[in-house]
N, C-alpha and C positions, 0 to 999 in steps of 0.2 A: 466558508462556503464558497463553491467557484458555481457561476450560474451561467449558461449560455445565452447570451440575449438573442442572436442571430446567428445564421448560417446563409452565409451567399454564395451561389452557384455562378464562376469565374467563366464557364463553357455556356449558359443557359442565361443569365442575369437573370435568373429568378431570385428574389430573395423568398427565405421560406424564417417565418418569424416564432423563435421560440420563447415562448413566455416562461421567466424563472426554470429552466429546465436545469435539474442538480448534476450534473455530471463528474465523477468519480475514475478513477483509474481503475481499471477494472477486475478489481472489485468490484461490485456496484451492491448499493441497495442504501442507499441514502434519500429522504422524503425531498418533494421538491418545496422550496424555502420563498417569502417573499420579497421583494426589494425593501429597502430601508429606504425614505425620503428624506429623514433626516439625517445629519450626518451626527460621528459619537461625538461624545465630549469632550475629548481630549485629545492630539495630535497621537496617530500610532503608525507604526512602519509594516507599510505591505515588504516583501521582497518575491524576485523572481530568477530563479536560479535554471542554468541550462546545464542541464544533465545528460544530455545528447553528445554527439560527437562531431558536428556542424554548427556554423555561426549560424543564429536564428536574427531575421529583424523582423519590429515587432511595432506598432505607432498604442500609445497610451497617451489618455485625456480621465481627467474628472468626472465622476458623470453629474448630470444635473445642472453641469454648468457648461459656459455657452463657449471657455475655448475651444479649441479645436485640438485634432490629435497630432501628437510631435514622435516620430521616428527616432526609432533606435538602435542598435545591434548591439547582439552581447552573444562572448565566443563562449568554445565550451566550456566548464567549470568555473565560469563567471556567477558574480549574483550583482543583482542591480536593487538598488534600494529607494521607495518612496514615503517618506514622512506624508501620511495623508489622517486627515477626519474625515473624510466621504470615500467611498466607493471610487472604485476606479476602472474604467474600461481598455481594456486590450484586444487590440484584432493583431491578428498575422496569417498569412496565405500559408495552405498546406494543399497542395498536388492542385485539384481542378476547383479548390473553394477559399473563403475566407473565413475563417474562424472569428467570432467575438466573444469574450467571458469577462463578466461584471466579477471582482475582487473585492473581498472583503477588510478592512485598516485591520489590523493587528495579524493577520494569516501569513504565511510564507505557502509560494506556489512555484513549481517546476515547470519547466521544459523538459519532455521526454516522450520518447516512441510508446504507443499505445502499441494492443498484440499485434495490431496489423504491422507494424514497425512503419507508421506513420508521425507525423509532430502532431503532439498536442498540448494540452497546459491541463494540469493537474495540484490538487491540494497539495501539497506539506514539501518539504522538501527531501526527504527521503534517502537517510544515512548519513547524508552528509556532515563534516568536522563539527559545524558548527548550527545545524541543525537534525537534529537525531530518530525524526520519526523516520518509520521506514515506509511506512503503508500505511492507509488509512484502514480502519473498523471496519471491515463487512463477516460473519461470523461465515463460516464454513459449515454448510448444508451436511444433516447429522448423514446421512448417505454415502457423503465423501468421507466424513469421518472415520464410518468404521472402515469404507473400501483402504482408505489410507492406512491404516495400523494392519489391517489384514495385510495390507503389502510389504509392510515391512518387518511382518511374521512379528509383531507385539506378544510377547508373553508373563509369564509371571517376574521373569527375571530383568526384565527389559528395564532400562534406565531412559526415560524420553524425557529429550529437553526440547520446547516449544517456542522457538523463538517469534515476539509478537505475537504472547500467548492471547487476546482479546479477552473473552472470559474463559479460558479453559479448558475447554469442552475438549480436546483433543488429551491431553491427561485425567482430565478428572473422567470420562469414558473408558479409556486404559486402568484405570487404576478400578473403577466399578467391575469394568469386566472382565478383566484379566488378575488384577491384583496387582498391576505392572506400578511399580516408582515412577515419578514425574518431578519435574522443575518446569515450571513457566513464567519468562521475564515478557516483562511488557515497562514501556514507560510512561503508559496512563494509569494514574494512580486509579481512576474511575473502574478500569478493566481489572486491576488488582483486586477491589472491594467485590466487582460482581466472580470473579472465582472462587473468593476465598467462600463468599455467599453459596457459591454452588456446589466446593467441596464440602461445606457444610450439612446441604441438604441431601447430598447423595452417600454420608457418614466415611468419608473416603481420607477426611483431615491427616492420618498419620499416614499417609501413603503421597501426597504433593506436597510439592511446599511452589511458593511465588515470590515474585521478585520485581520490584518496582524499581527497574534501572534500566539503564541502554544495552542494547544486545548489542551493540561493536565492543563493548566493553567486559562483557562477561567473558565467563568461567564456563564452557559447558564440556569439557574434555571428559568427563565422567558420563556421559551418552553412551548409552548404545543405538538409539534410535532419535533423528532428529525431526521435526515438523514443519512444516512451511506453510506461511499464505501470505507472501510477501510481492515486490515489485520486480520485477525482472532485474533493474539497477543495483536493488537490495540486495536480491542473492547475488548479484555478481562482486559486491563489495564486500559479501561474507565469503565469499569462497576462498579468500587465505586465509579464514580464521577455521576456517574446516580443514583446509591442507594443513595448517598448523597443529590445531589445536584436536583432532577427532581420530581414534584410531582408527587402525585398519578394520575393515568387515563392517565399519558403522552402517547401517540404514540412513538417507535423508528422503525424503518424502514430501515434495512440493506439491500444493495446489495449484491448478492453472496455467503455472509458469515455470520455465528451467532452469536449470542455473547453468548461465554464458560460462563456456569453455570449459565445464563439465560434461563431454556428452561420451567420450569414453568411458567414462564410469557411471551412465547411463542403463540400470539392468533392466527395466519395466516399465511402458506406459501403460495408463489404462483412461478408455473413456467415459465418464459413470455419471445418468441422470438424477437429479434430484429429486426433491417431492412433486416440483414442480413439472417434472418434464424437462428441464433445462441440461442443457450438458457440459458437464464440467472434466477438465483435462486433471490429471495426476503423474505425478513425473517420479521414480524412484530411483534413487544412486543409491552405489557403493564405495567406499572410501576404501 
């Protein structure tokens, strides 16, 4: 969990005080969590890796306790590591504010541009060698779902592979409504259980299969249509596994966000409300 404690105004000195406020990359839709007093029971390593393209400096201290914060900097594709049992707080300046977020002992948390293409600090670390998630969990509003397979002409014959499949819902919807084949890897075994649960209940089992591994590591050459709801970083770290690996004519179809240095093969945006009223971006290439 990454919690925002505060947000100070560098132009105004107003501080404005967030209490536990759960902030996510956006993606969003995670409940807000409350602080731990105590610390765990056993020594565990946060890390903070910068996946940006600028040295960030950054001051971390304990929290709960009465040292003070000690100054850092860590260049791009660095990671900096803290053996901690308690909580640990991090501020660093981004444009006209200072950012603070309370870290969780056993998590791993990036530096990296939010859509505004601003700094910020975010959960997981996000493809990288040696830590593999790419995105955290926020599922994909059933609205963008269908607008996305609509766009990428989803048929019977379609082979979609979903990489950072969550639970699903992007194949097992194809495969209900079209009849279309699916493959979804994900590396939470959690997200595995609830697809397989949900091919289940929509009678759909011989038409998907899942796959509880690293998507830098798979196999998905056999696509004809690909899926996205990943990090901007992420697609851009897939993007020679797709020149490599995807033929010609393939669909990919991103939520949200595009894939860096893909925008010639950029054929379709679309912008398309949720249940909510919220509005969500859709990005469609072709390979």
């Amino acid at each position: 969990m990454i919690t925002r404690t505060r947000r100070i105004s560098l132009l105004t000195g107003t501080a404005v005080l967030c209490l536990a406020l759960l902030f996510t990359a956006c993606p969003r839709g995670k409940s807000p969590g409350k602080e731990d007093v105590e610390p765990a029971i056993s020594p565990i390593e946060i890390t903070l890796r910068n996946v940006t393209n600028r040295t960030v400096v950054y001051s971390i201290k304990k929290m709960y306790h009465a040292e003070g914060f000690v100054e850092h900097t860590i260049e791009p594709g660095e990671v900096d590591r803290y053996p901690s049992e308690v909580k640990l707080e991090v501020t660093f300046e981004r444009e006209d504010e200072m950012m603070s977020y309370s870290l969780d002992p056993g998590q791993p948390y990036s530096f990296r541009y939010d859509e505004n293409v601003e700094l910020d600090l975010f959960e997981g670390s996000h493809g990288r060698d040696d830590a593999i998630d790419l995105a955290p969990f926020v599922p994909t509003p059933m609205p963008v779902v269908e607008k996305m397979l609509e766009m990428a002409e989803v048929g019977a014959e379609s082979v979609i592979y979903d990489l950072g499949c969550g639970d699903g819902r992007f194949i097992i919807t194809a495969a209900k409504t079209f009849g279309s084949r699916g493959v979804g890897i994900d590396i939470d075994p959690q997200r595995i259980k609830e697809c397989l649960s949900g091919a289940r209940a929509a009678q759909v089992e011989d038409l998907v299969t899942f796959e509880n591994s690293d998507v830098m590591k798979a196999d998905f050459s056999q696509a004809t249509v690909v899926t996205l709801y990943l990090l901007p970083e992420s697609n851009s770290l897939l993007r020679p596994l797709f020149d490599s690996q995807l033929k010609d004519g393939v669909y990919i179809v991103s939520h949200n966000y595009p894939i860096p240095g893909w925008e010639e093969k950029e054929v379709d945006y679309k912008e398309v409300l949720d249940e909510e009223g919220e509005e969500h971006l859709i990005y469609l290439y072709r390979k």
